[in-house]
C-alpha positions, 0 to 999 in steps of 0.5 A: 529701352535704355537711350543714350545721350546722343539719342536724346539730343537727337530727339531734342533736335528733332522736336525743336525742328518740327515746332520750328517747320510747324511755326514756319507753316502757320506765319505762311498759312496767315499771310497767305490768309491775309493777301487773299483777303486783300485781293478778293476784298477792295478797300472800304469806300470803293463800289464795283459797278461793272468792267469797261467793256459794260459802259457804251461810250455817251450813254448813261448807264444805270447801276445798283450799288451796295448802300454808299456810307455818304448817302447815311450822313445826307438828309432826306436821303432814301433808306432802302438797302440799294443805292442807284448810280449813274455812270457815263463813259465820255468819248475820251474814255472818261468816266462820271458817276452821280447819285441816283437821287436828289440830295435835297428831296431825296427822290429817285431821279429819272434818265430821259434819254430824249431830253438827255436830262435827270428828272426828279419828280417830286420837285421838278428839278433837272439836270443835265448830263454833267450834272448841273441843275437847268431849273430856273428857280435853282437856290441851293436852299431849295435845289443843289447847283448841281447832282452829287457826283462820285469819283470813279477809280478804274482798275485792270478793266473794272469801274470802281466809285467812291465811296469817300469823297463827296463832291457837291456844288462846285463849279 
């Protein structure tokens, strides 16, 4: 079949629409692509604990957290997968995290609801609710001043810790 000149620009055009509507989906597809991924994945650093509504207000709620990049750079600190956290809802709707272990022994710490302290065994160290070491003996050679208390973000009903700034013996 013979085409003419106008026949050809027509097919000419045509080809550079399609490539042009192909080119458009594919930048749709990758920034669709790249939002969904932003949503679904928080930022590095921050651990999902739980929703608001999961925290009674005074009371000290355990929680398994993926293993925290901190706890790699402390000594003595435990190696298994799962990091234990502790968070409190204060009255005021404030919330507090602190490390599950003691940053010195390593040891797991303990919630004793009835002295309403942290307890680690290995070196009969305590705690108290805020975090503040009550052992008579406390030197941060041999004990910290206080436990490792992580800040906590909240978000649209979430609790989030994170997992990027330590915090540690401040008064």
């Amino acid at each position: 079949m013979y085409q003419t000149e106008a026949d050809l620009r027509e097919d000419r055009r045509r080809r550079i629409l399609y490539l042009v509507f192909g080119v458009a989906m594919t930048i749709s597809a990758l920034i669709c692509g790249v939002v969904l991924f932003l949503v679904t994945n928080p930022p590095a650093g921050r651990r999902h604990v739980g929703q608001e509504r999961d925290f009674t207000p005074g009371r000290v709620a355990q929680v398994a957290v993926e293993r925290l990049e901190l706890t790699q750079i402390l000594p003595n600190a435990p190696r298994w997968s799962d990091n234990i956290v502790f968070v409190i809802r204060r009255a005021d709707n404030t919330y507090t995290a602190f490390l599950g272990f003691d940053p010195v022994t390593g040891c797991i710490l303990k919630w004793q609801a009835d002295t309403q302290t942290f307890y680690d065994a290995c070196s009969n160290t305590r705690y108290d609710i805020a975090g503040g070491n009550q052992t008579q003996a406390a030197s941060l050679e041999a004990t910290p001043a206080r436990m490792i208390e992580l800040p906590v973000e909240i978000e649209n009903g979430n609790v989030f810790i994170l997992d990027r700034i330590l915090r540690r013996d401040r008064r």
